[in-house]
N, CA, C and O atoms as a DFTB+ gen file, in Angstrom:
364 C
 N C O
     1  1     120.916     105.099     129.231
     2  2     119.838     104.142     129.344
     3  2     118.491     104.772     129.003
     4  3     117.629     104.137     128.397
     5  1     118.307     106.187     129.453
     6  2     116.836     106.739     128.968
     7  2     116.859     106.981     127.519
     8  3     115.739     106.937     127.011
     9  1     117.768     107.209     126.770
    10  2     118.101     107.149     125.650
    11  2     117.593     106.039     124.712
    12  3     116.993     106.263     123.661
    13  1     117.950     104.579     125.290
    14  2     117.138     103.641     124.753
    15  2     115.815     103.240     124.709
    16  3     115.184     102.611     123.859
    17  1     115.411     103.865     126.114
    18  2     113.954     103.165     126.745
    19  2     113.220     103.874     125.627
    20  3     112.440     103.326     124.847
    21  1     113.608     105.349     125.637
    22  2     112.706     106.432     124.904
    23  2     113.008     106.124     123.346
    24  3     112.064     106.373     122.596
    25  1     114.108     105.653     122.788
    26  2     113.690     105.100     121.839
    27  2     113.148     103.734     120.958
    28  3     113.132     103.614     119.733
    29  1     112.748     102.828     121.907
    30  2     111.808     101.797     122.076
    31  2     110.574     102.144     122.425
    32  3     109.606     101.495     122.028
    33  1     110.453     103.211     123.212
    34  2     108.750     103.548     123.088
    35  2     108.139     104.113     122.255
    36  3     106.909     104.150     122.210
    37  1     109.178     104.831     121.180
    38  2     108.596     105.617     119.522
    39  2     108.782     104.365     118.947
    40  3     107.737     104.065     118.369
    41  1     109.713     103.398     118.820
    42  2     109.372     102.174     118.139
    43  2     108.402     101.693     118.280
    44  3     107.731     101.920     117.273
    45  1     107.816     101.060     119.042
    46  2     106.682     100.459     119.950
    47  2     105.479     101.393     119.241
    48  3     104.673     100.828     118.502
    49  1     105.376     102.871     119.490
    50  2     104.076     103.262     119.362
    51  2     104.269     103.106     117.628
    52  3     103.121     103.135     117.183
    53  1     105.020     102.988     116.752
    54  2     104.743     102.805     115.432
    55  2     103.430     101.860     114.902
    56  3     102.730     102.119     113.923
    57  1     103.286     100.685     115.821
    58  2     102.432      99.564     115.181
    59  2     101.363     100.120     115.450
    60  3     100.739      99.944     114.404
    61  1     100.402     100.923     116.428
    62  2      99.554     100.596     116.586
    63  2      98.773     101.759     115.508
    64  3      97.667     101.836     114.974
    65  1     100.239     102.732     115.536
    66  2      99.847     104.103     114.667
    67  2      99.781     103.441     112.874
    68  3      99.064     103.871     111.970
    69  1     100.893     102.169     112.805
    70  2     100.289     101.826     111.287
    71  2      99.495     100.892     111.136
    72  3      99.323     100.374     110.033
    73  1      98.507     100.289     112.841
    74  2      97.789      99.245     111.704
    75  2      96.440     100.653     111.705
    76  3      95.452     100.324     111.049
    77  1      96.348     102.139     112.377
    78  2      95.230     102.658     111.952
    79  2      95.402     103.420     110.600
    80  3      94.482     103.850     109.903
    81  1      96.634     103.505     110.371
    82  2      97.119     104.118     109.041
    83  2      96.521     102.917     107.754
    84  3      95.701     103.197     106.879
    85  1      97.066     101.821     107.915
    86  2      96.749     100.845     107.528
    87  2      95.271     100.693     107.209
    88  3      94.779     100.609     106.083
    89  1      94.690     100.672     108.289
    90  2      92.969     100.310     108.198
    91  2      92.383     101.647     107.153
    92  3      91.773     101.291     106.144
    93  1      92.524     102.814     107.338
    94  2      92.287     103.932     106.336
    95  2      92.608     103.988     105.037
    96  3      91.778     104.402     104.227
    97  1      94.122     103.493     104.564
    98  2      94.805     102.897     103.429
    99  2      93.624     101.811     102.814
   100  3      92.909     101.896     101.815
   101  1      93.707     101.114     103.509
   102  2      93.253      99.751     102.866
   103  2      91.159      99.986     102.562
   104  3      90.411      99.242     101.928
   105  1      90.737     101.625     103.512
   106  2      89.209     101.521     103.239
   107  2      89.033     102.208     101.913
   108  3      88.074     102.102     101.148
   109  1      90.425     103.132     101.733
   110  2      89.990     104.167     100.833
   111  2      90.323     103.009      99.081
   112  3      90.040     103.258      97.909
   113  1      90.865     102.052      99.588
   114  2      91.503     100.962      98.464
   115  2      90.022     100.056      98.465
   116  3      90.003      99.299      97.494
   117  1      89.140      99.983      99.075
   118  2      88.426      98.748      98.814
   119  2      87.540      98.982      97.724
   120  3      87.144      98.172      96.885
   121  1      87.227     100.433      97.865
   122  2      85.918     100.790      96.289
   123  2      86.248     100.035      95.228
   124  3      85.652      99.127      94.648
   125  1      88.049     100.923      94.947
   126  2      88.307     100.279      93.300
   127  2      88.574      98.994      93.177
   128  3      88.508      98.504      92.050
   129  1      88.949      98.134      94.360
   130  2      89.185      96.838      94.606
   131  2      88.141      95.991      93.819
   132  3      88.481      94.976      93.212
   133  1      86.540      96.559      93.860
   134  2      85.471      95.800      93.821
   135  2      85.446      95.561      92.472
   136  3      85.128      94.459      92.027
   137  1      85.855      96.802      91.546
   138  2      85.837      96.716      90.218
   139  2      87.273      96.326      89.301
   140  3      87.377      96.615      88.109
   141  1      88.389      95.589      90.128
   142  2      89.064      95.635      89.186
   143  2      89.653      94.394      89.327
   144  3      89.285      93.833      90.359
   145  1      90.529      93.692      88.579
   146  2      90.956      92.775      87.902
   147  2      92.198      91.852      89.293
   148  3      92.733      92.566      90.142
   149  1      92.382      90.763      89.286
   150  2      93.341      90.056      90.409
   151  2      94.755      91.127      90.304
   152  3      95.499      91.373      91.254
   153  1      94.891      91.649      88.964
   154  2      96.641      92.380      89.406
   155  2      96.549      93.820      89.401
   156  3      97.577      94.492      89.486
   157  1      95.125      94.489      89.285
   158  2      95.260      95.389      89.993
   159  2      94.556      95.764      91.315
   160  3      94.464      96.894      91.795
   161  1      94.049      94.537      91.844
   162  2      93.822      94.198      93.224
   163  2      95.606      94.340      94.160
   164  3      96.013      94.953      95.147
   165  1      96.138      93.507      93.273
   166  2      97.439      93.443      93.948
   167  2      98.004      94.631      94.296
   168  3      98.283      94.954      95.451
   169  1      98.267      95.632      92.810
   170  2      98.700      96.920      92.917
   171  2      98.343      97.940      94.088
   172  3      99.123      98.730      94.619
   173  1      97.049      97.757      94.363
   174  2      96.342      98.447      95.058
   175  2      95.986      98.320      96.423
   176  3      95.290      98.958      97.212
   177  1      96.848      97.048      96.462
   178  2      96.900      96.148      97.929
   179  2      98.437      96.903      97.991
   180  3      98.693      97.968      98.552
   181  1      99.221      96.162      97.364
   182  2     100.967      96.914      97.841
   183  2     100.580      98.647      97.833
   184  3     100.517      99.153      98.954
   185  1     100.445      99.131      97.204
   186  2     100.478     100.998      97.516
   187  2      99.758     100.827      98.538
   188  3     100.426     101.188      99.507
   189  1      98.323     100.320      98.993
   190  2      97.953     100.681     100.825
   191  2      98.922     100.361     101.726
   192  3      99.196     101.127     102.649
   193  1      99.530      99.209     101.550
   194  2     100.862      98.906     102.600
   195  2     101.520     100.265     102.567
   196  3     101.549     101.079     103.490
   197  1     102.191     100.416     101.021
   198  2     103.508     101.256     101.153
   199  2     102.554     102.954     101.825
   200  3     103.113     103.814     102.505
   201  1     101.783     102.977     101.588
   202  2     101.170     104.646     102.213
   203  2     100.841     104.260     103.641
   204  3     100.604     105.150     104.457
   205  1     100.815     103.061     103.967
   206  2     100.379     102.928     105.400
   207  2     101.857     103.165     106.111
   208  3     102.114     103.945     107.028
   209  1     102.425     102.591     105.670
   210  2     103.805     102.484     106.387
   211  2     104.500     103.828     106.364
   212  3     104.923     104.261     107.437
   213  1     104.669     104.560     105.223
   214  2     104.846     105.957     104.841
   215  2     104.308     107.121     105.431
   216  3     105.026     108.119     105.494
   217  1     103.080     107.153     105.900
   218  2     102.586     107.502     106.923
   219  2     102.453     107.668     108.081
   220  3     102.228     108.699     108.715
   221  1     102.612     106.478     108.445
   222  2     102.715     106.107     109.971
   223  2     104.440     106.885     110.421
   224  3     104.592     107.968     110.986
   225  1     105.430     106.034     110.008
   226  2     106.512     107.028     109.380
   227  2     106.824     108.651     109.292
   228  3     107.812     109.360     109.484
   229  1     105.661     108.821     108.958
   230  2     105.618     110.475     108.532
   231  2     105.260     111.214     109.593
   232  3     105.795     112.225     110.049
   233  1     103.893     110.368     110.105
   234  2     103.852     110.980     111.078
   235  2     104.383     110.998     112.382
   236  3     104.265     112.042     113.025
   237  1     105.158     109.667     113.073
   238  2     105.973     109.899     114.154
   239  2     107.482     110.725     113.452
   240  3     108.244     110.897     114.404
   241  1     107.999     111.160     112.397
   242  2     108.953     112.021     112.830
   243  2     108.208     113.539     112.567
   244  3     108.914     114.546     112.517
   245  1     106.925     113.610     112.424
   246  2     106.469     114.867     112.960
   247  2     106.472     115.143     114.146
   248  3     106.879     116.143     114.737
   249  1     105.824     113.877     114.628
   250  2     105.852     114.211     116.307
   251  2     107.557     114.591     117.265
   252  3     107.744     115.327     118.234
   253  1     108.417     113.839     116.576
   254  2     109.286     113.850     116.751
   255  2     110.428     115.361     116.947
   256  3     111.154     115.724     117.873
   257  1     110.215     115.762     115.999
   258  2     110.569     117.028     115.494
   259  2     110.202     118.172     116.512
   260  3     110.616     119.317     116.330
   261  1     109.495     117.868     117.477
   262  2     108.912     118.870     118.168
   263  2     108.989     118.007     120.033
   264  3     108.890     118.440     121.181
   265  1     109.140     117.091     119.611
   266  2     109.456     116.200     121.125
   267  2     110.941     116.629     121.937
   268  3     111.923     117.246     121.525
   269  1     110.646     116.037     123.215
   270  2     111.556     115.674     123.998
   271  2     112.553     114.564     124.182
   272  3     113.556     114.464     124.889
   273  1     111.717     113.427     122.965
   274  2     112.289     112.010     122.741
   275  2     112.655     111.647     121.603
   276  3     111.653     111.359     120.949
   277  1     113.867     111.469     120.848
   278  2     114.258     111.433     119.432
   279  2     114.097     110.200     119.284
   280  3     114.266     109.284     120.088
   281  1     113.686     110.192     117.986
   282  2     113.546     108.685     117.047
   283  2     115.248     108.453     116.730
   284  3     115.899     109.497     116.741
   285  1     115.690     107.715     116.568
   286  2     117.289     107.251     115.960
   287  2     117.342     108.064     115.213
   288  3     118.054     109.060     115.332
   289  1     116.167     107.681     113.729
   290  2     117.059     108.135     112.686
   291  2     115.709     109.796     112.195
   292  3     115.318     110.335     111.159
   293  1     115.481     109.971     113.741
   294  2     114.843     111.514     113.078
   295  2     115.284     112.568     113.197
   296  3     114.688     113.541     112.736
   297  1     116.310     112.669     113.768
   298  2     117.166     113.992     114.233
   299  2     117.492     114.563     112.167
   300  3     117.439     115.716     111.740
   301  1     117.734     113.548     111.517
   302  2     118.070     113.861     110.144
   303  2     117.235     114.361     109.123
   304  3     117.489     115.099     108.171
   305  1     115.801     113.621     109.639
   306  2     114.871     113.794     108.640
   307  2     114.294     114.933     109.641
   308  3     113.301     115.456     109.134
   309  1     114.476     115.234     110.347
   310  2     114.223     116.795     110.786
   311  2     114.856     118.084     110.552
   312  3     114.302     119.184     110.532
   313  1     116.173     117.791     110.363
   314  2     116.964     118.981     109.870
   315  2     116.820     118.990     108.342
   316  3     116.688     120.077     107.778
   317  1     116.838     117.683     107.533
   318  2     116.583     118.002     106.198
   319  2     115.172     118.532     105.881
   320  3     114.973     119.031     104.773
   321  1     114.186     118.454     106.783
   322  2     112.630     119.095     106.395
   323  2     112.841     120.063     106.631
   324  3     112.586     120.767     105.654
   325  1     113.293     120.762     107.645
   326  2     113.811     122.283     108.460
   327  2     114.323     123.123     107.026
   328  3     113.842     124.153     106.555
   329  1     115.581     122.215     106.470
   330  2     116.693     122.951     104.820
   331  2     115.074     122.794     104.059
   332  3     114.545     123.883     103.836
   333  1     114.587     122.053     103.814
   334  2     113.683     121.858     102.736
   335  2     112.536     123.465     103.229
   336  3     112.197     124.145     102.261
   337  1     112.251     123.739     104.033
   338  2     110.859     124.388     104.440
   339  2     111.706     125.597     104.512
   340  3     111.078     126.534     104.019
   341  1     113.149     126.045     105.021
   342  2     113.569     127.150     104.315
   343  2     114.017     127.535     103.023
   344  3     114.189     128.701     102.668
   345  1     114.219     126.423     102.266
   346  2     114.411     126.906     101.049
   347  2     113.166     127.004     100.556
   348  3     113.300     127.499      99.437
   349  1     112.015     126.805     100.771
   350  2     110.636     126.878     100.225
   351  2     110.201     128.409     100.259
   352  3     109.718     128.977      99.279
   353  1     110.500     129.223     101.912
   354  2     109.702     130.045     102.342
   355  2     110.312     131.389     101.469
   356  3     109.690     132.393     101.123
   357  1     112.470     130.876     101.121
   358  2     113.116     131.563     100.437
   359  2     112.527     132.271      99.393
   360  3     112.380     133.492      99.344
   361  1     112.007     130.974      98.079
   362  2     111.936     131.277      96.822
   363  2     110.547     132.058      96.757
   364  3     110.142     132.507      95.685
């Protein structure tokens, strides 16, 4: 049962961590917004989503990685960053 609670409360803290991911995404998007055309307004609207979300993302299985409380699916994307950051330190 603590198993679930704790992973509903890394669910849970996701939103509030992507609507500030979000709000940063979308300030660093408004400059070119001013100067450019309805479809690359669009473009530039979907990539702030996808980096907001990617982010937010990124950063709870950082936190994760070093917690007491596992995300579902971060136990994986922790051991594959772990293979990735030793084969880095290897070469």
């Amino acid at each position: 049962m603590t198993n679930v609670v704790g992973d509903w409360v890394w669910m849970l803290a996701f939103f509030p961590l992507w609507a500030v991911m979000a709000g940063i995404w979308f300030g660093f998007a408004s400059g070119p917004k001013k100067l450019a055309g309805p479809r690359v307004r669009k473009l530039l609207d979907g990539t702030a989503v996808a980096l907001s979300v990617c982010s937010a993302t990124g950063i709870l299985i950082g936190l994760n990685c070093e917690a007491l409380i596992r995300l579902p699916f971060g136990d994986q994307a922790c051991h594959s960053a772990g293979l990735q950051l030793i084969a880095w330190a290897g070469s």
